[in-house]
N, C-alpha and C positions, 0 to 999 in steps of 0.2 A: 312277783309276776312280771309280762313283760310290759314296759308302760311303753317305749316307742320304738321305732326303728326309721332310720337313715340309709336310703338306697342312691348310690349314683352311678353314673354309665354302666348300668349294666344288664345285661339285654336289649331291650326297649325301651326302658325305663331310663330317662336324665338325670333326674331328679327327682327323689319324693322322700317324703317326712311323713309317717303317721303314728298318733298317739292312740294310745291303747287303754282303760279300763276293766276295772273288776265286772264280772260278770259276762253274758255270751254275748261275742261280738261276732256279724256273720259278715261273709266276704262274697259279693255278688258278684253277675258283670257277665256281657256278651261272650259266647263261645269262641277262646281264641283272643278276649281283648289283655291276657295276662294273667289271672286270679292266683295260679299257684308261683307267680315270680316273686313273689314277697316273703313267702313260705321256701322259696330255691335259695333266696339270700339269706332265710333267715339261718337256713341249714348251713350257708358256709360260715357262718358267725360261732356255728357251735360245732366245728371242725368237719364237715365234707370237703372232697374233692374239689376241687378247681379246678374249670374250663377255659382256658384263654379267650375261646374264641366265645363267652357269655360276656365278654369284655364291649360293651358298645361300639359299632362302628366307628371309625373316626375316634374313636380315645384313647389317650395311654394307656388308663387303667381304671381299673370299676373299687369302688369302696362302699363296704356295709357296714354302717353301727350298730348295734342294739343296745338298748339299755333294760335293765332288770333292777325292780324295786328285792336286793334280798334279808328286811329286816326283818321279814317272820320266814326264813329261810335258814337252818340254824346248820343244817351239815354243809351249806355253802358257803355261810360263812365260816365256821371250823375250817373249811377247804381253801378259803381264800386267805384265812390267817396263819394257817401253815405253812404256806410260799410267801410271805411276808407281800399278800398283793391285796387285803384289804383299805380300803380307804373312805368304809360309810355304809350309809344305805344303799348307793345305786351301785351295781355294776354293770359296766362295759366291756361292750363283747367289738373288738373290731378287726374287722378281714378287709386286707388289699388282692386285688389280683392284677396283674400287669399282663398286657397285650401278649408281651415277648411268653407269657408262661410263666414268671415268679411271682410266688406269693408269700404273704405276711401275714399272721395273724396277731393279735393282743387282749391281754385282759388288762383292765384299767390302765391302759398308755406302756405297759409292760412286756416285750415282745414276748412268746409264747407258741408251744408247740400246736399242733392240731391234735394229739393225743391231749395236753391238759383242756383242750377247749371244749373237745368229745366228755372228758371227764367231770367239769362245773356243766357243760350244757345237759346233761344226763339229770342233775338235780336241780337245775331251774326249769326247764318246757320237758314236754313228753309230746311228739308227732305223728297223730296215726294216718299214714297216706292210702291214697284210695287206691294202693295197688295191696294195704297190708292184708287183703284178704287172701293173697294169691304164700304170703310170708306165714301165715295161719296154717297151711298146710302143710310147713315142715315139721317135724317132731320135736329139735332143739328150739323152735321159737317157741311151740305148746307147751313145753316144761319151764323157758322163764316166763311165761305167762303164767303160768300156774303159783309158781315159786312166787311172784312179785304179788299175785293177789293172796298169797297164804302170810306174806311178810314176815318170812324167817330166811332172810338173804345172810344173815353173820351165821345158821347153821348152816345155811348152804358152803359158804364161803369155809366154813371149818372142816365139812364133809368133803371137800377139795382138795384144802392143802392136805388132809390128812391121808387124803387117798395117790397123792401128787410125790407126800413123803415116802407112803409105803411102796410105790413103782421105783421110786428114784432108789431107794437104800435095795430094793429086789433085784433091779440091775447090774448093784455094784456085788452084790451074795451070790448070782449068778455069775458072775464075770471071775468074783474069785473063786469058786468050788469049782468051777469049769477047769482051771488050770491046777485044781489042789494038787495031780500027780507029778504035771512037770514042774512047780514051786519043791515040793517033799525031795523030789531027785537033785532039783540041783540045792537047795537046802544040806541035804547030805554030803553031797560035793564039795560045798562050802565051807562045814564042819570039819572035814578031813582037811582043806586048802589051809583055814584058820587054825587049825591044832598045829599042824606042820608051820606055818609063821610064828605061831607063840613058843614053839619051841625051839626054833632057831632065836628067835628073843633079841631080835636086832637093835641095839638101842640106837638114839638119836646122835648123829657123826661117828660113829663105831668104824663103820667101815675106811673114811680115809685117814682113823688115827690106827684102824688095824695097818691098814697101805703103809704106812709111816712110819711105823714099826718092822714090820717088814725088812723094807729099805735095809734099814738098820742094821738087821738082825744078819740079813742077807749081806751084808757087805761091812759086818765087824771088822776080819782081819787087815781089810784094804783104811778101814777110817781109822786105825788103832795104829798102823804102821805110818798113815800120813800126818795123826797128829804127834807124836813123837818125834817124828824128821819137823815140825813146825815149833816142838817146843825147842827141840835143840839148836835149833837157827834164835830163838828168839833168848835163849841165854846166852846161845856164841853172839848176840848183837849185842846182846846188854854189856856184858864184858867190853865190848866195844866202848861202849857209849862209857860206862865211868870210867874207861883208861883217859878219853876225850876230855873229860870231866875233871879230873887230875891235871894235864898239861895245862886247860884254862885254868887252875885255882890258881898261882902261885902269883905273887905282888906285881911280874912285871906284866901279868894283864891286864891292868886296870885299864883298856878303854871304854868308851860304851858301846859298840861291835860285840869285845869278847863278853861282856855280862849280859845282852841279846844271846849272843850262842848260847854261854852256859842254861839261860833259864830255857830255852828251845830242848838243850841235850835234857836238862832235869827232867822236862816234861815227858820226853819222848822215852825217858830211864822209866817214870812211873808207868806208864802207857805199855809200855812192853812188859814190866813185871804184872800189869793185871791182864795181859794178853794172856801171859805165860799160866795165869792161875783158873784164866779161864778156859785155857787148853788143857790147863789136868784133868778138871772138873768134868769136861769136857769124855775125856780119855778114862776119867772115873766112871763114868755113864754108860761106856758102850763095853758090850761084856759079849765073849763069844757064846753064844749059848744054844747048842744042836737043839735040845729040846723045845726051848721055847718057840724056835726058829719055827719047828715042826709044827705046835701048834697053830701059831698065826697061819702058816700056810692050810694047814686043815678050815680052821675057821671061815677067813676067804672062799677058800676051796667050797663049802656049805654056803658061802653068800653065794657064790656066783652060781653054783648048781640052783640054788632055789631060782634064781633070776633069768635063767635058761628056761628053767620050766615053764617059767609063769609067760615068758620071751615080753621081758621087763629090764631096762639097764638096772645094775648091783644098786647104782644109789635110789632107785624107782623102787626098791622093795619095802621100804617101810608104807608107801604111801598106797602100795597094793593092800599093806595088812591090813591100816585103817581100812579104806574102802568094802574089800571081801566082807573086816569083821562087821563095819556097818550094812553090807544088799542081806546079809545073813540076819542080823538084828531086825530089817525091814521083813524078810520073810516070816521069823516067827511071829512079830505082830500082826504079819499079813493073816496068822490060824488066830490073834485073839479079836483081829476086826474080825473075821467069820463069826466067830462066839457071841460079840458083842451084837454085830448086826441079827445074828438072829433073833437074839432077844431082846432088841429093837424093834424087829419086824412082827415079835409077836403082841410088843407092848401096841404096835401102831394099828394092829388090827383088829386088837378088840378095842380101843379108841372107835376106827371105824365104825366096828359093828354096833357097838353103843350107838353112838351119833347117828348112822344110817339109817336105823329102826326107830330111833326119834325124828328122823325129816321124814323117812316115809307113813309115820301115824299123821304127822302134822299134816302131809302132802293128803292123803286120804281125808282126811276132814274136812280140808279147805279146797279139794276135787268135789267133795258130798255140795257144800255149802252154792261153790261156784255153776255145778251144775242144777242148781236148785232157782240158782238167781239167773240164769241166762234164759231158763228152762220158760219163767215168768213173761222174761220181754222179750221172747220166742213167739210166748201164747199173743204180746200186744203187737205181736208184728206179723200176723197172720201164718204162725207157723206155730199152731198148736199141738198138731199133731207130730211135731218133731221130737224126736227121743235126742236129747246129749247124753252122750257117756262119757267120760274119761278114765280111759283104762291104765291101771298101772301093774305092772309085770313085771315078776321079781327077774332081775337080771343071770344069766345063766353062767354056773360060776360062783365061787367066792372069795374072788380077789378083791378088793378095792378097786373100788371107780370113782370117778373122780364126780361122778352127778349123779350120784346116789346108789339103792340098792335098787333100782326100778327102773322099768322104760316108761316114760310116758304119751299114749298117745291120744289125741281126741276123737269119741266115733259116733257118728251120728245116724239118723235113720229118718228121711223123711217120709215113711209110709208106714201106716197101724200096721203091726204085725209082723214087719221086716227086721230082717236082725242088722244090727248097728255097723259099720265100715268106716275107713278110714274118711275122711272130708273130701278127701278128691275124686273117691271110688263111686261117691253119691251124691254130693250137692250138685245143684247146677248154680250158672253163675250167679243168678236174683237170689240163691237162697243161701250161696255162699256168701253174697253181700249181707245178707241180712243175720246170717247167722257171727258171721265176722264181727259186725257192729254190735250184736248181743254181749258179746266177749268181752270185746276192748271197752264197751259201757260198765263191764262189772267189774272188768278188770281194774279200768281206769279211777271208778269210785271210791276204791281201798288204796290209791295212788297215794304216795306222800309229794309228787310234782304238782307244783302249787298253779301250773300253766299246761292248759293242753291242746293242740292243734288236732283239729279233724280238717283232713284235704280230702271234700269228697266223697266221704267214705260212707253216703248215700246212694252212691250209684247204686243204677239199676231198684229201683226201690219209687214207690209212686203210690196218688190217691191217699188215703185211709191211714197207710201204713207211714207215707213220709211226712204226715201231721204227729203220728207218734213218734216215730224218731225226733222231731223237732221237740219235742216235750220230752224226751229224754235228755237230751241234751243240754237245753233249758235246767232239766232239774241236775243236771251235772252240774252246770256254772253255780246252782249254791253252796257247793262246794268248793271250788276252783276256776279261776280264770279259764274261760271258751274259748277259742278263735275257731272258725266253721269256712270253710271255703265248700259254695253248697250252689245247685240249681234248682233246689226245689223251691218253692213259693213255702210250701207250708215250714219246710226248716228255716228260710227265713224270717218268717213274720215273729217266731219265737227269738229274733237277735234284741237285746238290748240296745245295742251297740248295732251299725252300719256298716259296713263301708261297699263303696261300690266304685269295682276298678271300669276305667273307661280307654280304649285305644284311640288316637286321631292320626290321620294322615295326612297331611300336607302337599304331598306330591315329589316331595324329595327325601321325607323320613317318617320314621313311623314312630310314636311316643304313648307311651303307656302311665293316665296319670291313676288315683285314688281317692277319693274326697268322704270325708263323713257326712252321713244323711239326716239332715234335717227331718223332723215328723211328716210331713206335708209330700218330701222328696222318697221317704220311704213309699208311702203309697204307690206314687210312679210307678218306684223298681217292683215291688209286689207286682201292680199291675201289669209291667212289661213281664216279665215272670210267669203269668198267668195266660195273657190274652195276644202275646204274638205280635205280630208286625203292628196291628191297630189297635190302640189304647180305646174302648169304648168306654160310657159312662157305667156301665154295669159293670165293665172290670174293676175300673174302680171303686164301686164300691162293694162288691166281693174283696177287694185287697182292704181296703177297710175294716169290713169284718173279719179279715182274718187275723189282721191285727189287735182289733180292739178283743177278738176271743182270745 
């Protein structure tokens, strides 16, 4: 629950601290002296918008804390121990806003988005504002209304994703059979490109050891004639060199000059005789040969036509084959996702259909029950003649949707005998008030939020009737923490708890404080409540009585 909150600079409000308790606590206070600014900050704490300009005059910046008891709160703490921001019983909700427009938020000293704040504030408080009668009248607020008092939100949530999967994977079986004719054409295309690459069969460096061959082939007589002319130079040298070889042996060269020559000549004698064997070898190798000639040039001849074709350089063809043969491999899996996907999409839709026919028995039963229990405190709030209905209609079509197999909408009828319409077609606004408040009362009682804010949501509601609202409420808080932002005397006398906001002015600033009400003090505000500018002794003790009843 919430036990307190810290507000500063922001609005009117400097400075204030108030502590919170189990049970209803009501929020008094002159028209205009602030009541829903405690309830404005509290919203930013649990991820709304930020205003610069709610920033106090004259201040940098406005900061809100809230704290929350959540040890009997068991999916916020799961939630809080899965971001590793647990740290006890209290959590801390805290929002900065700056002048300039930037804002902060935190959970337990942890900076933090406004989506996670939206998402823990969600299962500590629940907020009904005294415009949510006007939010009752749209259709998607009436079905998670429904949804949250029937409390099968994991099959709602399953009848989503499943209805979420079967669009998603229908767009992509759509997107492929739309082009199945021009995939199959050029598929065929690709099989004739890829036959015709596998059968030229170009291996990996083929083509510049074909080129290199070639050469060869193409230019035997001229390398046969030149090495020949190179071996006979290099035996007419070598003869050279051991005639050399001879003059220097004989005794009268002994200097060390001539034995430097001789081992220079010996070397350059071996040197030439393995030039010479490497030019045979050489000359062994190169063979004139028309036909082979012929072929490499054919061969070639078939690289480069493919590579013209494809208008792809000769050495780019292998890397076309891969490619072709893998968009070809991609097409035919592209006919087995078709296959797959369909029966996918038919496994996803009787999932659907199962699950969809089990929210909407459940939604029917707990539309019977909710309009049976509103129907009740309709009767105590002088609206007994009102018929609720809530109509559910099967959705037209049987695709998957993703909120169910139904529309849901609420119809009411406040005259014997008239047939039932939409809320807006027929309430007026006292009995939209009242019938709203029916709602969120039955609604709110099957709540698993252990904190709930009512701002208002009296209005228009008086006499008789706002003595029972006040006792409905009352008997909410035994259930769940209250907080009541209310003008009625009789919804307050029902507060356990107090509080009553005050505005003062100074003449140079206007400040908004809050104080908890003593027994004695309550009286007062009841009395002020009841009796107007002049507190008489009779109002007071009328607020008396309304209290001690």
């Amino acid at each position: 629950m919430l036990t307190h909150i810290s507000i500063s600079n922001y609005t009117i409000v400097a400075a204030l601290e108030i502590d919170f308790g189990p049970g209803m606590t009501v929020i008094t206070g002159e028209t205009g002296a602030g009541k829903s600014i405690m309830l404005d900050a509290l919203g930013l704490c649990l991820g709304d918008r930020a205003d610069p300009r709610a920033v106090r005059h004259g201040s940098e910046r406005a900061e809100i804390v809230a704290g929350f008891d959540v040890s009997a709160i068991p999916q916020a703490v799961a939630w809080l121990r899965a971001r590793d921001l647990h740290t006890g019983e209290e959590c801390l909700l805290r929002r900065v806003v700056t002048a300039e427009g930037r804002s902060r938020a935190y959970i337990n000293g942890t900076s933090s988005t406004l989506q996670d704040c939206a998402e823990l504030g969600a299962l500590l408080i629940d907020i009904h504002s005294q415009h949510e009668h006007q939010s009752l009248l749209r259709k998607p607020v009436q079905r998670e209304l429904l949804d949250a008092y029937a409390d099968h939100l994991p099959l709602t949530l399953e009848v989503e994703q499943i209805a979420s999967d079967w669009l998603r994977g229908q767009r992509e079986l759509e997107l492929l059979t739309s082009t199945r004719d021009e995939q199959t054409a050029r598929a065929q295309l690709l099989a004739y490109q890829v036959d015709e690459l596998d059968e030229l069969n170009l291996r990996a460096g083929e083509l510049a050891a074909q080129e290199q061959e070639l050469k060869l082939l193409a230019n035997a007589e001229h390398i046969l004639q030149s090495s020949h002319q190179a071996l006979e130079l290099c035996e007419e040298h070598g003869s050279g060199i051991r005639k050399a070889l001879q003059l220097l042996s004989s005794d009268a060269q002994a200097t060390k000059a001539a034995a430097s020559a001789r081992e220079l000549l010996d070397s350059a004698a071996i040197q030439l005789s393995e030039a010479g064997s490497e030019i045979q070898r050489h000359i062994d190798s190169v063979e004139i040969d028309p036909q082979r000639l012929a072929e490499v040039e054919q061969r070639l001849a078939d690289i480069y036509d493919v590579a013209r074709k494809h208008r792809v350089m000769p050495e780019a063809v292998g890397e076309l084959h891969l490619r072709l043969r893998q968009e070809l491999q991609e097409l035919a899996d592209g006919g087995q996702r078709i296959e797959q996907l369909t029966a996918e999409q038919a496994e996803l839709a009787g999932r659907y259909a199962s699950c969809a026919a089990k929210l909407g028995k459940q939604r029917k039963n707990a539309a019977g029950k909710l309009v049976k229990a509103a129907t009740t405190l309709l009767a105590s709030l002088a609206m007994a003649q009102c018929q609720l209905e809530i109509a559910l209609t099967p959705r037209p079509g049987k695709d998957p949707h993703p909120h169910g197999g139904e529309d849901i909408e609420f119809l009411i009828s406040t005259n014997p005998g008239a047939p039932t319409q939409p809320l807006g077609k027929i309430a007026s606004g006292g009995e939209l008030s009242r019938i709203s408040l029916a709602i969120q009362v039955v609604t709110a009682s099957s709540s698993t939020v252990p904190s709930m804010v009512f701002d208002e949501v009296d209005v228009g509601i008086g006499g008789a009737v706002a003595e029972v609202v006040g006792r409905l409420l009352r008997t909410l808080a035994g259930q769940a923490q209250v907080l009541c932002v209310t003008h009625l005397p009789q919804v307050a006398a029902q507060g356990q708890h107090h509080l009553r906001v005050s505005k003062h002015i100074d003449g140079k600033s206007v400040q908004t404080s809050m104080a908890q009400l003593q027994p004695e003090e309550k009286v007062e505000e009841i009395a002020r409540m009841l009796g107007g500018v002049k507190i008489t002794a009779q109002t007071l003790a009328h607020a008396r009585e309304m209290l001690e009843s």
